[in-house]
N, C-alpha and C positions, 0 to 999 in steps of 0.2 A: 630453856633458861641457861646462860652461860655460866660457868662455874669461876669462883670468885679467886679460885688461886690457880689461875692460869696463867700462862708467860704471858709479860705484856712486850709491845714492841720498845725498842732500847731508846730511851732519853736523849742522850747523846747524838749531836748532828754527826754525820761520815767525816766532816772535814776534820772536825776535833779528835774520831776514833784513830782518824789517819795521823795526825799532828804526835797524841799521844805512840801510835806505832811506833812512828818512826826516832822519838825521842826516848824508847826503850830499849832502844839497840846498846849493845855494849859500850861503843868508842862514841857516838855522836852526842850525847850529852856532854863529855869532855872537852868533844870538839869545838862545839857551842860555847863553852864556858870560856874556852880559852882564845874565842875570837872577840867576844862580847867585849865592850868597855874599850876595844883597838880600830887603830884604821886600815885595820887588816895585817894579814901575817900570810909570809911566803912559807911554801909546801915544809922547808927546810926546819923553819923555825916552829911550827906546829910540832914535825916529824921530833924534832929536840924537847918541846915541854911533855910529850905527852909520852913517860917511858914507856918502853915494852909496845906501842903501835908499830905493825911493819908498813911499812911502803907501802903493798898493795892494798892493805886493809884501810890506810888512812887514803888513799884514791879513790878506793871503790865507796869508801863512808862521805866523803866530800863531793863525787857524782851524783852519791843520791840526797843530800843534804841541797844541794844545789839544784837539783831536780824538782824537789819537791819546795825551791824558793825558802829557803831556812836561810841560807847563806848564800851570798853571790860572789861569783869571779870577778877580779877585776886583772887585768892586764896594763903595764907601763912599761915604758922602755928599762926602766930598773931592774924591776922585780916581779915577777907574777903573782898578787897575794888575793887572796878571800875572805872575806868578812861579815861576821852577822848581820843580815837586814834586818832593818830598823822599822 
C-alpha cells in the first residue's frame, strides 16, 4: 500500500520551471523590464539605465535571454537594439 506522504512528481510543466529560472537571475528581470513597453534599445543604452551592470554581464545575460527567445535581436543600419517578444 503506498504511503500517503510521499513526494509527489512536480506540477509545474519544464517549460515554466525553465522560464521561472531564467527570470531569477540577478540582471535579466531588469533587463526585461527595461526593454518592455520599447521598440527596442541599443546595447549602449541598456548598459546606461541599468547602474552598476558591466559589459560582459549584460552580453552574456542578453545571449542567454535571447537564447531562450525572451528577447530578440534586431539589427539596422542605425543601430543594433533588442527588445522583448511579444
Amino acid at each position: 500500500m503506498p504511503h500517503s506522504n510521499s513526494p509527489q512528481e512536480p506540477v509545474l510543466p519544464d517549460y515554466l520551471l525553465d522560464s521561472v529560472s531564467m527570470l531569477s537571475k540577478k540582471w535579466h528581470p531588469a533587463i526585461v523590464r527595461c526593454l518592455s513597453g520599447t521598440d527596442g534599445a541599443g546595447f549602449s543604452d541598456i548598459e546606461d539605465r541599468l547602474d552598476g551592470i558591466s559589459a560582459k554581464v549584460l552580453t552574456d545575460a542578453l545571449s542567454e535571454l535571447q537564447e531562450y527567445e525572451i528577447i530578440e535581436r534586431r539589427e539596422s543600419t542605425r543601430v543594433r537594439s533588442v527588445s522583448a517578444t511579444r
